[in-house]
C-alpha positions, 0 to 999 in steps of 0.5 A, spaced: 500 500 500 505 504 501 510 504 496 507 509 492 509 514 497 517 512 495 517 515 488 520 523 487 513 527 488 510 525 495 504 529 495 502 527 503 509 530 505 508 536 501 500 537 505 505 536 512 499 537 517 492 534 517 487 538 521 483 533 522 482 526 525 478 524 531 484 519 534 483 521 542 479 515 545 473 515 547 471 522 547 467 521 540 465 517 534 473 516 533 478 510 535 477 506 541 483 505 544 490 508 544 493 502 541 489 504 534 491 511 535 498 510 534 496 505 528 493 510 525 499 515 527 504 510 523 501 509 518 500 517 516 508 518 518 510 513 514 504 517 508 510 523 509 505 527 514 510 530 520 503 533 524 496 531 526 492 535 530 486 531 533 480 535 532 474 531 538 468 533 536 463 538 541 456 537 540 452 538 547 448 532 546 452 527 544 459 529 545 459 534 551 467 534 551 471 539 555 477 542 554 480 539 560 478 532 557 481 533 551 488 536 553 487 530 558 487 525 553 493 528 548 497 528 554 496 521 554 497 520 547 503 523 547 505 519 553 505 513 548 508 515 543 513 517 546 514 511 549 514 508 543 519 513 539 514 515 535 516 521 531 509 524 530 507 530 533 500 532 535 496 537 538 489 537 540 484 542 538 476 541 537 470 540 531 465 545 535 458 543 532 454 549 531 448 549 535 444 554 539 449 552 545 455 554 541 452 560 540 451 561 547 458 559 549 460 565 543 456 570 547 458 568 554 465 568 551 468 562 553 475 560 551 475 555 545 480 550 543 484 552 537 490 551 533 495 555 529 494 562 528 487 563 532 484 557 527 477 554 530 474 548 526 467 548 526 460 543 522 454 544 522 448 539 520 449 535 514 441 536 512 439 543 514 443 550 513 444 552 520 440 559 523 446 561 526 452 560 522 453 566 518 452 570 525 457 565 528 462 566 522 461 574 523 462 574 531 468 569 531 471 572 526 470 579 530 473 576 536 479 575 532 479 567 531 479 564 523 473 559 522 475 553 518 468 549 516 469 542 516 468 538 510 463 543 507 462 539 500 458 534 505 453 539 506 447 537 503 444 544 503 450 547 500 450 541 494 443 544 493 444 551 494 451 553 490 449 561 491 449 559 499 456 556 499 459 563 495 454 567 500 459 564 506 465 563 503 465 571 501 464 571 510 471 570 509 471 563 512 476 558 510 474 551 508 477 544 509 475 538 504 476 530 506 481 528 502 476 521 501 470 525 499 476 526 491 475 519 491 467 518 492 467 514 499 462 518 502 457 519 496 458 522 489 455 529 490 460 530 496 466 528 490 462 533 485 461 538 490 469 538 492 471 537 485 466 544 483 471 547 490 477 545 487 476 547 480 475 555 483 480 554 488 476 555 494 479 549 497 485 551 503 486 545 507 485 537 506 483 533 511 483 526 513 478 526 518 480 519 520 476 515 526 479 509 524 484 505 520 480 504 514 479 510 513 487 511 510 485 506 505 483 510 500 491 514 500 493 509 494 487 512 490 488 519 491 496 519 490 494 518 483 487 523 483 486 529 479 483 533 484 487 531 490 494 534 486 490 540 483 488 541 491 496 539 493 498 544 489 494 550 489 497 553 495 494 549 502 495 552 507 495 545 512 504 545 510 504 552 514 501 550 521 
């Protein structure tokens, strides 16, 4: 699976950092144990990435995760692979579910998790555009934080209301695609959108958005995609973190 990663150019190592995966145990719908972290750490070391930084989900309903559960468990990540000399580094920021209680934490001005210069990722529903985000674009942005949208090509009401994705991305907001949706693991509609993003450079990071090992299985498929060396070589600003 990996020899392709050995020819001249490797586009994984020129992405660097992935800024977004779900690694931390227990804390959402992402691995289940440490063991399966460093897995998954290996395999994107041996790709050619340096860094990851593991984004937990927050959504109040299902994941109530803090900021101390989620530093807590990167220290203990951290412990392992140290133990087992592996040359990874991580960090752990946060995916923040948009939602009436996002909203509230905004307003109350809670301190969110974030990464780089002042990068915050942030999702929404997949099936209904959410009232609050672009008031919460605004507001984030006013207090002085980057809002990344995590997989918008996933949206469906962004895959029917392509006017709407050009009214949020004139908001300034960065975007981050799934590399796998290049190669049509989540659906097709998800693939075209990404493929339309791409094709007006619309795109600024690639993420794996890895909750388990299967999820690299399609880096094969993209080292020779179209879309993902266009995306890679479009000026990505994953290398700059």
């Amino acid at each position: 699976m990996w020899s392709l990663f050995t020819k001249k150019e490797n586009l994984f190592e020129q992405i660097k950092v992935d800024i977004h995966s779900h690694l931390l145990p227990k804390l959402d719908d992402g691995v289940k144990t440490f063991e399966e972290s460093l897995i998954i750490l290996e395999k994107l070391k041996r790709a050619g990435y340096q860094k990851a930084v593991i984004t937990p989900h927050v959504m109040q309903e299902t994941y109530p995760n803090t900021a101390r559960q989620i530093q807590d468990a990167l220290q203990a990540l951290r412990t392992r692979i140290r133990i087992n000399q592996l040359d990874m580094e991580v960090e752990a920021a946060a995916e923040y579910y948009i939602d009436e209680t996002f909203f509230k934490k905004m307003e109350a001005g809670e301190e969110f998790l974030t990464f780089g210069p002042g990068y915050i990722l942030i999702e929404t529903s997949f099936y209904n555009e959410p009232v609050y985000l672009k008031d919460v674009i605004f507001r984030l942005k006013a207090n002085g934080l980057k809002p990344i949208l995590a997989h918008p090509e996933r949206y469906v009401y962004f895959q029917n209301n392509l006017r709407l994705l050009k009214e949020v991305a004139d908001m300034s907001i960065l975007f981050q695609v799934n590399m796998n949706s290049l190669i049509g693991l989540y659906d097709k509609a998800a693939q075209k959108l990404a493929e339309w993003m791409i094709d007006r450079n619309m795109v600024n990071f690639l993420g794996s958005d890895c909750h388990n090992v299967k999820h690299l299985d399609g880096f094969e498929a993209l080292s020779q995609n179209k879309y993902f060396k266009k995306a890679v070589k479009s000026g990505l600003l994953n290398s700059s973190l």
